[in-house]
MARFIKOL-873417 format. One record per residue: residue number from 1; x, y, z of N, C-alpha, C, CB in turn. Coordinates in Angstrom, 2 decimals, padded with zeros to 5 digits. Glycine has a CB too. Layout:
SITE:seq:n_x:n_y:n_z:ca_x:ca_y:ca_z:c_x:c_y:c_z:cb_x:cb_y:cb_z
SITE:NUM:X:Y:Z:X:Y:Z:X:Y:Z:X:Y:Z
...
//
This chain:
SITE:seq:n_x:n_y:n_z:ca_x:ca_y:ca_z:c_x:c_y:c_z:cb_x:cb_y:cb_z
SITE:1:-038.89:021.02:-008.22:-038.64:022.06:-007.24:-037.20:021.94:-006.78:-039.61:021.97:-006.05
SITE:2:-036.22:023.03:-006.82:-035.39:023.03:-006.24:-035.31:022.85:-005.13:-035.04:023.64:-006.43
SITE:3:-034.32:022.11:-004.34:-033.97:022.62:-002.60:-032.96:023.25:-002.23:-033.79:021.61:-001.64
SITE:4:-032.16:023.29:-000.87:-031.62:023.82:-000.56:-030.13:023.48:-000.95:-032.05:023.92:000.39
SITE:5:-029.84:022.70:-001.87:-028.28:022.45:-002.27:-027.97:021.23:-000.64:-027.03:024.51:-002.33
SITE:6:-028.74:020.96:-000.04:-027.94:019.80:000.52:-027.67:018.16:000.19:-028.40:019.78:001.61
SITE:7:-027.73:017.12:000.65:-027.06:016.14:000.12:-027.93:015.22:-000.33:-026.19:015.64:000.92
SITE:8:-029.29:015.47:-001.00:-029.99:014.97:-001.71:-029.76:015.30:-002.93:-031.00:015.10:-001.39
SITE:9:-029.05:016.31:-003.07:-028.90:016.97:-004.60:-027.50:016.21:-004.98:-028.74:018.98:-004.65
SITE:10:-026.64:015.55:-004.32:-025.62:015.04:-004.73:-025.59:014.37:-005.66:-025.16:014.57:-004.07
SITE:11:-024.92:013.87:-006.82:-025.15:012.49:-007.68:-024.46:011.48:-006.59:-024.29:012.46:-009.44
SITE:12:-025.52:010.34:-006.97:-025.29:009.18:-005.76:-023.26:008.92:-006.42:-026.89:007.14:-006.06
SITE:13:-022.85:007.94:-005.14:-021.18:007.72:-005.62:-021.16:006.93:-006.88:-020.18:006.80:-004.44
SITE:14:-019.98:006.88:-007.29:-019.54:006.01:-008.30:-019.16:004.92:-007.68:-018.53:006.48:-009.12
SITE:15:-019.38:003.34:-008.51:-018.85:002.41:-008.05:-018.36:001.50:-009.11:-019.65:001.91:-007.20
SITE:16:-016.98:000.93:-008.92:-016.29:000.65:-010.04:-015.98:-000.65:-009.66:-015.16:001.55:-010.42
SITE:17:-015.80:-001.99:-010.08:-015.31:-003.11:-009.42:-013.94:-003.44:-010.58:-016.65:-004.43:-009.21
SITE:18:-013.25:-003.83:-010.07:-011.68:-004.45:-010.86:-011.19:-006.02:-010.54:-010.21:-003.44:-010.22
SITE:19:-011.05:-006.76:-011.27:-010.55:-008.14:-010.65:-008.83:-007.70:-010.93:-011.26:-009.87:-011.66
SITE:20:-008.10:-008.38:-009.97:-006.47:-008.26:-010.10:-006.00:-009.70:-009.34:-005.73:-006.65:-009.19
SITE:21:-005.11:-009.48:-009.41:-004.57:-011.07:-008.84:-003.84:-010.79:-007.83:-003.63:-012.05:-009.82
SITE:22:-004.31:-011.05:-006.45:-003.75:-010.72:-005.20:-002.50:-010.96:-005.19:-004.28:-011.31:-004.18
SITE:23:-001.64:-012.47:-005.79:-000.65:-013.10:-005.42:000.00:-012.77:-006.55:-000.77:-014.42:-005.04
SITE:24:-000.36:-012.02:-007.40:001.09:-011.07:-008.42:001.44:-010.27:-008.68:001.39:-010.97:-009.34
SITE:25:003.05:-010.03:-009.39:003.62:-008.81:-008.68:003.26:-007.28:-009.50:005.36:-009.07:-008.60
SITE:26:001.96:-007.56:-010.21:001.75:-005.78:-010.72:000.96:-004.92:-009.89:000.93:-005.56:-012.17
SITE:27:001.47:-003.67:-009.79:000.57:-002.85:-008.67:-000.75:-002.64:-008.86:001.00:-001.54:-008.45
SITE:28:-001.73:-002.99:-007.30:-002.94:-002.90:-007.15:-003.21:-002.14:-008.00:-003.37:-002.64:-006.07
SITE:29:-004.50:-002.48:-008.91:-005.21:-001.19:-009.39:-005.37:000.03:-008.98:-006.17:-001.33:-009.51
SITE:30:-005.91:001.32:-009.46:-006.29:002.59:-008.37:-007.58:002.49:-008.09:-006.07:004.12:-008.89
SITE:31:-007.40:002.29:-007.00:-009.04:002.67:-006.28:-009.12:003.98:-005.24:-009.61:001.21:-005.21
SITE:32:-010.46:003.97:-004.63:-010.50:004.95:-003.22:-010.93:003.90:-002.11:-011.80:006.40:-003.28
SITE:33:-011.11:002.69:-002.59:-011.37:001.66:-000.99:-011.04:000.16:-001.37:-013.32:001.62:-000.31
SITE:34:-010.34:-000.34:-000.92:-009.93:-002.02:-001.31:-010.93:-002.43:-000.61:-008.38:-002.81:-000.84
SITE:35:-011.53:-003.84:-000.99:-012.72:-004.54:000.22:-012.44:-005.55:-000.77:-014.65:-003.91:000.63
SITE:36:-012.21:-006.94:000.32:-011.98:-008.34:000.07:-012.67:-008.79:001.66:-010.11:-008.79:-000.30
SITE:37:-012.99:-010.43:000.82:-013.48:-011.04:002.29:-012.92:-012.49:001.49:-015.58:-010.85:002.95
SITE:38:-013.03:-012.90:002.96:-012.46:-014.46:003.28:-011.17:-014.43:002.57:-013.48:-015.85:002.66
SITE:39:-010.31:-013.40:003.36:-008.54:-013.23:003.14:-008.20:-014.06:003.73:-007.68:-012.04:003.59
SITE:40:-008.14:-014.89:004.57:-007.78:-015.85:005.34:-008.26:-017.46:004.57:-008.47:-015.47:006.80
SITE:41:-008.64:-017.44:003.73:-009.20:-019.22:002.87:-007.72:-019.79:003.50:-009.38:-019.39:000.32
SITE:42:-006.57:-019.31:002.27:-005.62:-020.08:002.70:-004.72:-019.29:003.09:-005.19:-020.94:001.89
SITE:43:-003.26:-019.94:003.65:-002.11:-019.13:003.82:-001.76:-018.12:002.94:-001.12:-019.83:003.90
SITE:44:-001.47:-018.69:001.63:-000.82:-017.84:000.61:-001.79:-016.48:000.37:-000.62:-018.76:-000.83
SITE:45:-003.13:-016.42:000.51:-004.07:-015.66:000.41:-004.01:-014.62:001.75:-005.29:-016.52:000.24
SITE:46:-003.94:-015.56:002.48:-004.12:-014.29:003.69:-002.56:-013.37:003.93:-004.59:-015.18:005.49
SITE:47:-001.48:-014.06:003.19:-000.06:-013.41:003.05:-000.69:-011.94:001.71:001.47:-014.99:002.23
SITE:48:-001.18:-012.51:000.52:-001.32:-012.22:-000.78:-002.50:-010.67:-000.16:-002.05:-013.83:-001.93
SITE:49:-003.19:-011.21:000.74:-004.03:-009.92:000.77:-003.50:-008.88:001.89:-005.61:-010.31:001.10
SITE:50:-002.79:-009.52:002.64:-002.10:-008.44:003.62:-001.18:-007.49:002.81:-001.15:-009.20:004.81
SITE:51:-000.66:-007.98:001.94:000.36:-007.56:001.05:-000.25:-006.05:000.58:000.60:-008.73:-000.24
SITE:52:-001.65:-006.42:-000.11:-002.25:-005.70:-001.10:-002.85:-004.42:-000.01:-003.48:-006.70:-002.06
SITE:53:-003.37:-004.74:001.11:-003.88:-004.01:001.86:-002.78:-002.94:002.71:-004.66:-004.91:002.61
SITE:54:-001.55:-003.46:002.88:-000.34:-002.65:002.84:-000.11:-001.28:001.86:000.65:-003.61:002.51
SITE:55:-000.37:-002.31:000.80:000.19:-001.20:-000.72:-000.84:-000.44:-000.82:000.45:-001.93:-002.45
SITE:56:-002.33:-000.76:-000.61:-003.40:000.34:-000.31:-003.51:001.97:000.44:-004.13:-000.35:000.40
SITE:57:-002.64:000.74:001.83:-002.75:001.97:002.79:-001.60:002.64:002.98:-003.19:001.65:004.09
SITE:58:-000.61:002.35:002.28:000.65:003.03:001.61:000.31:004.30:000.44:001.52:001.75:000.81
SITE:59:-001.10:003.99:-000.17:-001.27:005.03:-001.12:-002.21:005.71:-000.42:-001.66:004.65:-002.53
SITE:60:-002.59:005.23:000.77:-003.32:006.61:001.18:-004.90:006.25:001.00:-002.83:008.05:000.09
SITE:61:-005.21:004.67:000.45:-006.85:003.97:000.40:-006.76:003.55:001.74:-007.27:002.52:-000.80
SITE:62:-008.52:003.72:001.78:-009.22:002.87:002.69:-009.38:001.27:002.58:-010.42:003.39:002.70
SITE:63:-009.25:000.67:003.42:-009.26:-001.11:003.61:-010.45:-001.56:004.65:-007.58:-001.77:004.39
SITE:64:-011.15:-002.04:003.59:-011.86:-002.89:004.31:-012.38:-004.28:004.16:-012.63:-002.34:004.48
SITE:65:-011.73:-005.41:005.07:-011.60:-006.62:004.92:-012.17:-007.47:006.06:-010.34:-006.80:004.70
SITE:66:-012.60:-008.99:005.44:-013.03:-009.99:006.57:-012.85:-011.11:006.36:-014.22:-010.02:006.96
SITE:67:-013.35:-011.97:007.21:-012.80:-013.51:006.68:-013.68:-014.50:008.14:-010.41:-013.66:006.69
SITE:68:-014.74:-015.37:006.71:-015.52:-015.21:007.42:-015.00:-017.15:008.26:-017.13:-014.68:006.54
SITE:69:-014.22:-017.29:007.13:-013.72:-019.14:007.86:-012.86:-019.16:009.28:-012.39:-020.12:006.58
SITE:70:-012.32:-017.68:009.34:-011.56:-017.26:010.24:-009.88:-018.77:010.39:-012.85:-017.02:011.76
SITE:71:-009.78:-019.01:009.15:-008.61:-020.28:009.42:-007.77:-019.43:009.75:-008.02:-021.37:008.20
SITE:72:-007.36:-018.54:008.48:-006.02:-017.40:008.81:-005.53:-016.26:009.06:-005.46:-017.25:008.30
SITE:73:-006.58:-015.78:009.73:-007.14:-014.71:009.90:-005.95:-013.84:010.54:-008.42:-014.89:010.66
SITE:74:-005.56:-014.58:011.85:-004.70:-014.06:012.95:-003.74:-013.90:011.72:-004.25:-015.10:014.46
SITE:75:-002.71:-014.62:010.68:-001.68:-014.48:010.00:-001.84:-012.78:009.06:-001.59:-015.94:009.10
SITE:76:-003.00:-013.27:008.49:-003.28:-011.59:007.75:-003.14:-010.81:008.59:-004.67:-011.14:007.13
SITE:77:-004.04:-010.51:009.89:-003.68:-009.46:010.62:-002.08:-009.30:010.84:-004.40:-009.59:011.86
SITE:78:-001.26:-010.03:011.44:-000.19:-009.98:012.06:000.62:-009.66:010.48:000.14:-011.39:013.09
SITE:79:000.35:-010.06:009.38:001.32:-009.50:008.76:000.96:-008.47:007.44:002.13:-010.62:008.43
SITE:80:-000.49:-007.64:007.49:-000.53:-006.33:007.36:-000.69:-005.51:008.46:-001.37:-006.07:006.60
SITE:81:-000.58:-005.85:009.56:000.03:-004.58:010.51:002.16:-005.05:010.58:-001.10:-004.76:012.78
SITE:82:002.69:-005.48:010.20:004.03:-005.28:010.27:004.06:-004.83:009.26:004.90:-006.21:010.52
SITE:83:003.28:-005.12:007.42:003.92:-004.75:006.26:003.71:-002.74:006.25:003.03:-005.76:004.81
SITE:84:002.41:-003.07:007.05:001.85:-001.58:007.35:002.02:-000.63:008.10:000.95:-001.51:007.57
SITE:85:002.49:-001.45:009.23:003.08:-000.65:010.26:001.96:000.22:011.48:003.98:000.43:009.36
SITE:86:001.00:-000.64:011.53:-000.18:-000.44:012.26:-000.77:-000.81:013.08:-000.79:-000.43:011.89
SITE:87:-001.43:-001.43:013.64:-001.78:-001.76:014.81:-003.38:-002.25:013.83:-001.63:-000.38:016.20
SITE:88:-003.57:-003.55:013.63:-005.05:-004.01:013.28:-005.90:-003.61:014.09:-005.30:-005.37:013.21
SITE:89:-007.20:-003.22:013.24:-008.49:-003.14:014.26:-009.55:-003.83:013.77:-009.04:-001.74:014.54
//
């Protein structure tokens, strides 16, 4: 039976996963949403993912990130809102 064309009739989303290497210098893959967790393990990581989450939201993707050891957490924030120019939330 047909219905009314609302959002049951949609095809569910696509979901694509990519491995890349946070800490080198070729541009992020293309996506429509970056999502990493435990950006904060170490320094270089929580630098390496602020980086990436910059160049994301420079192209206009959604970011969504966490970190659950919370070691470096404060550093990622503080330096993808300067690379980004944003205000973390």
């Amino acid at each position: 039976a047909a219905s009314g064309g609302g959002v049951q009739d949609a095809p569910p989303p696509e979901l694509a996963t990519r491995a890349f290497d946070v800490l080198g210098a070729e541009p992020l893959p293309t996506c429509d949403v970056l999502l990493a967790s435990d950006v904060g393990y170490t320094e270089a990581l929580a630098y390496g993912f602020a980086r990436r989450a910059a160049e994301a939201l420079a192209r206009g993707n959604d970011v969504a990130v966490s970190d659950s050891t919370n070691l470096r957490w404060t550093e990622f924030l503080d330096e993808a809102g300067r690379l980004a120019e944003v205000a973390p939330r």
